[in-house]
Backbone as CSV, one residue per row, in Angstrom:
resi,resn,N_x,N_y,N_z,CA_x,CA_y,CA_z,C_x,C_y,C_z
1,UNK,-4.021,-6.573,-19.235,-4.003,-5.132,-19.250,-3.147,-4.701,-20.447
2,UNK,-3.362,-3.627,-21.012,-3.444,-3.187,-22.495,-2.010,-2.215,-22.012
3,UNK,-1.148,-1.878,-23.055,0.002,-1.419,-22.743,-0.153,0.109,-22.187
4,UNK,-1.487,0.876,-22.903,-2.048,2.265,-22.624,-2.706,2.332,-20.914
5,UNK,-3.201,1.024,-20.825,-3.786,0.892,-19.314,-2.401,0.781,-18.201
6,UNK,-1.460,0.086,-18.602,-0.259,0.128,-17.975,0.462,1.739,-17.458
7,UNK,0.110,1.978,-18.908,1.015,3.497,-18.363,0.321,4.248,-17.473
8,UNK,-0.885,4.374,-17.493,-2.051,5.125,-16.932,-1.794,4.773,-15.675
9,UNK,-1.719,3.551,-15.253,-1.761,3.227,-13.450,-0.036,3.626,-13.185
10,UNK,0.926,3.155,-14.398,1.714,3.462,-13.670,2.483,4.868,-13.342
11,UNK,1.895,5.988,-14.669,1.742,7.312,-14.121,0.730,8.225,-12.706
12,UNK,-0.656,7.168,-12.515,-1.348,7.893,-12.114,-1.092,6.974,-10.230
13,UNK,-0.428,5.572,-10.447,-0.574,5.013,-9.089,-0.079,3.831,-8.852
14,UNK,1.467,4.474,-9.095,2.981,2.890,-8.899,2.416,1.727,-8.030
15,UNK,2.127,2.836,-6.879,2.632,2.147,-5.137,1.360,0.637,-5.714
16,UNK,0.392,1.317,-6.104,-0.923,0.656,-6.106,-1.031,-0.552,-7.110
17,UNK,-0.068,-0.403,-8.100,0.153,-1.131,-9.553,1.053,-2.070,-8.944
18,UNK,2.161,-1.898,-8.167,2.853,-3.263,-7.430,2.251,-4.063,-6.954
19,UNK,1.680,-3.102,-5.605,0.797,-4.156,-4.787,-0.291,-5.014,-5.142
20,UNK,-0.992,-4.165,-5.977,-2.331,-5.070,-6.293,-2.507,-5.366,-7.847
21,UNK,-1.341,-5.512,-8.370,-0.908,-5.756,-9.838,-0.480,-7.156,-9.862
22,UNK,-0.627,-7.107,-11.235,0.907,-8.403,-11.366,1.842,-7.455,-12.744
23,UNK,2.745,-7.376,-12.054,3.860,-6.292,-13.103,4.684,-7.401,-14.098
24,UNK,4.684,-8.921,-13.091,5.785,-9.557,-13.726,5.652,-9.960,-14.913
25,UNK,4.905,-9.866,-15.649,4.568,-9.692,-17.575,5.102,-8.179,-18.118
26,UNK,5.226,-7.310,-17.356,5.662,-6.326,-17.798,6.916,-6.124,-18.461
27,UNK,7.182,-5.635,-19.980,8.326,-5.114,-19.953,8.997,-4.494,-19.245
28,UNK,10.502,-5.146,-19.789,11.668,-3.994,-19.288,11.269,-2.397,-19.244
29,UNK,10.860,-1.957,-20.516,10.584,-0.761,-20.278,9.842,-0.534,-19.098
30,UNK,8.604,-1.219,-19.214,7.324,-0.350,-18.554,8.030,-0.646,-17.208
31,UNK,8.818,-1.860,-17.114,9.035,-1.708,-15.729,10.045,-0.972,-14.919
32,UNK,11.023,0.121,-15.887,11.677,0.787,-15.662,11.114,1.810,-15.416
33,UNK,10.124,2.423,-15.858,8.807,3.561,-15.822,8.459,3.091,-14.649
34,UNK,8.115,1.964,-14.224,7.291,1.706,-12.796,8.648,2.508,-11.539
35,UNK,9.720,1.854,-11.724,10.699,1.828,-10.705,10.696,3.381,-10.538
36,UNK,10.975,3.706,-11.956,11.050,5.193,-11.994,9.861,6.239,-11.185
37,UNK,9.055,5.708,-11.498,7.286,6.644,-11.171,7.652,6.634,-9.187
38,UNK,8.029,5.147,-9.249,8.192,5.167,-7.367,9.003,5.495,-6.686
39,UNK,10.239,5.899,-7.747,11.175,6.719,-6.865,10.605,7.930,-7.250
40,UNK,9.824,8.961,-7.948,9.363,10.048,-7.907,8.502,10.265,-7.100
41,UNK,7.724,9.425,-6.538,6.802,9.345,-5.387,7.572,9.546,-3.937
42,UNK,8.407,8.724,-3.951,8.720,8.411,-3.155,9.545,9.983,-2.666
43,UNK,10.501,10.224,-3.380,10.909,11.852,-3.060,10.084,12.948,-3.320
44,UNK,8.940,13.007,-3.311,7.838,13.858,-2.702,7.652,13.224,-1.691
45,UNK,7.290,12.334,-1.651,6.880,12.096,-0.375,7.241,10.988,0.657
46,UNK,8.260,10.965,1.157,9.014,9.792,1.711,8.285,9.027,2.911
47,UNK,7.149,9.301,3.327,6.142,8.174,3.656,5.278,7.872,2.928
48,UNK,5.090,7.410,1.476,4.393,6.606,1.195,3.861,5.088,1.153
49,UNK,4.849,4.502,1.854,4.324,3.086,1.946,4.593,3.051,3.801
50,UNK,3.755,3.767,4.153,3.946,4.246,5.768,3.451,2.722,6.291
51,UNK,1.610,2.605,5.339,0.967,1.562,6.159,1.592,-0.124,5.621
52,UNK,2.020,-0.070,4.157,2.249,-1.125,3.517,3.658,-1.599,3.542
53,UNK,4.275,-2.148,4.231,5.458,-2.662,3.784,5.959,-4.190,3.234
54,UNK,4.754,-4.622,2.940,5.138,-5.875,2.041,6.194,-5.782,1.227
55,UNK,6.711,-6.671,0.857,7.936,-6.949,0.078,8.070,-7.626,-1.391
56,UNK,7.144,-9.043,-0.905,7.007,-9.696,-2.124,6.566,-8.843,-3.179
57,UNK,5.647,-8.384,-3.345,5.016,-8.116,-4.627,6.531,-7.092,-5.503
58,UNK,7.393,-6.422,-4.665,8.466,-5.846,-5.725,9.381,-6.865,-6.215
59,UNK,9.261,-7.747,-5.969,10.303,-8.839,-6.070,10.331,-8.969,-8.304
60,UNK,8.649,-8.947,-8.244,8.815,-8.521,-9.992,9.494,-7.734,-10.194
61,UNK,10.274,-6.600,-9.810,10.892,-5.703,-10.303,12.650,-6.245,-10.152
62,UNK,12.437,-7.083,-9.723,14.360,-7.483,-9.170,14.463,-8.683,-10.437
63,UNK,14.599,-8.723,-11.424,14.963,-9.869,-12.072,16.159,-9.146,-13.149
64,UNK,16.265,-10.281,-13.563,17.883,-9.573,-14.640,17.812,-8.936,-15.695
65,UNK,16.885,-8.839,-16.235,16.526,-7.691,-17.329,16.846,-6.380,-16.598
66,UNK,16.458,-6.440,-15.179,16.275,-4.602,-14.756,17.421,-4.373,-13.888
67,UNK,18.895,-5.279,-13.934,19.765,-5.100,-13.046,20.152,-3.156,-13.449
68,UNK,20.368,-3.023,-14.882,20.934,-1.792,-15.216,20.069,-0.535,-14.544
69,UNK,18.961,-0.919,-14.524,17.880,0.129,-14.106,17.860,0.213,-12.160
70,UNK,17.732,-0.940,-11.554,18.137,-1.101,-10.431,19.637,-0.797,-9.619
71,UNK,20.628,-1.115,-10.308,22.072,-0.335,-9.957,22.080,1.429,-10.401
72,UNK,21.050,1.916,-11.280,21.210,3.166,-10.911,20.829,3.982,-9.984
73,UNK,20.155,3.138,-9.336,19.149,3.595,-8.183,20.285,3.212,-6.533
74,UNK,21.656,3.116,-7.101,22.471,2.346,-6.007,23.522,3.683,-5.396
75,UNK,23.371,3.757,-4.303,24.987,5.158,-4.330,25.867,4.749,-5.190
76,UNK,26.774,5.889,-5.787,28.141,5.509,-6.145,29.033,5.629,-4.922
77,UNK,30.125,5.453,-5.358,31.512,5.688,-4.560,31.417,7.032,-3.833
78,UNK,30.823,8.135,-4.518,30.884,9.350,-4.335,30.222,9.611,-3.337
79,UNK,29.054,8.609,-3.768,27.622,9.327,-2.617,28.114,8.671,-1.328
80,UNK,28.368,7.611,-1.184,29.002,6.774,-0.218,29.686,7.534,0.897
81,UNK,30.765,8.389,0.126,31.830,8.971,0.645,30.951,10.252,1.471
82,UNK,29.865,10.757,0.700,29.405,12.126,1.256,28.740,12.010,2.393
83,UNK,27.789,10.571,2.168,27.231,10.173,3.441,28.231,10.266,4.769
84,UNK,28.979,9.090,4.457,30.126,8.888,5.540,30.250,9.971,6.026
85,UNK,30.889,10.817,5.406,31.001,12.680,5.807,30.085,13.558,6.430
86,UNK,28.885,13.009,6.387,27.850,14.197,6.843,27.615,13.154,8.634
87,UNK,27.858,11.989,8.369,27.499,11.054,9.785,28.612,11.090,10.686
88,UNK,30.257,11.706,10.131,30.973,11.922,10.947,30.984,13.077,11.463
89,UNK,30.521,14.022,10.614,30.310,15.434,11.294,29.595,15.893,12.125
90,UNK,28.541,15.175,11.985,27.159,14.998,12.926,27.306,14.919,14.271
C-alpha cells in the first residue's frame, strides 16, 4: 500500500486499518496519524470498538519508535490528581 492509500484509510477508517491491515511497515509518522485518527474517533464516539475488542492487531502500534507518541496519550500527574478528585467527591 502506497503512502497516499495509507493516509486515505487512515483518515477515512483507523478502527478498520488496524484490524484488517498490517500497519507494522508503517512509519513512525503514519503511525502517529493512525494513533491519532483513533483517539479522534474514539472521542466522538466512545463505543466504537463495541463489537471488536481484539488486541493483537494494536500491538503494531506499541513498539519503541512510538513510545513519545504513546506516553502522550498517558494522564499526567495533574490529570491523575483530578480524577482522584472527582471519584472522591462522587
Amino acid at each position: 500500500m502506497c503512502s497516499e492509500e495509507r493516509q486515505t484509510f487512515i483518515s477515512g477508517d483507523p478502527l478498520g486499518l488496524v484490524l484488517y491491515g498490517d500497519v507494522k511497515t508503517f512509519s513512525t509518522a503514519e503511525k502517529t496519524r493512525l494513533l491519532r485518527a483513533l483517539s479522534d474517533v474514539a472521542a466522538m464516539d466512545p463505543w466504537f470498538r463495541d463489537v471488536n475488542w481484539d488486541a493483537h492487531p494494536f500491538g503494531a502500534l506499541g513498539t519503541v519508535d512510538m513510545q513519545p507518541c504513546s506516553r502522550s496519550f498517558l494522564p499526567t500527574q495533574t490529570d491523575a490528581q483530578a480524577t482522584k478528585l472527582c471519584l472522591t467527591v462522587s
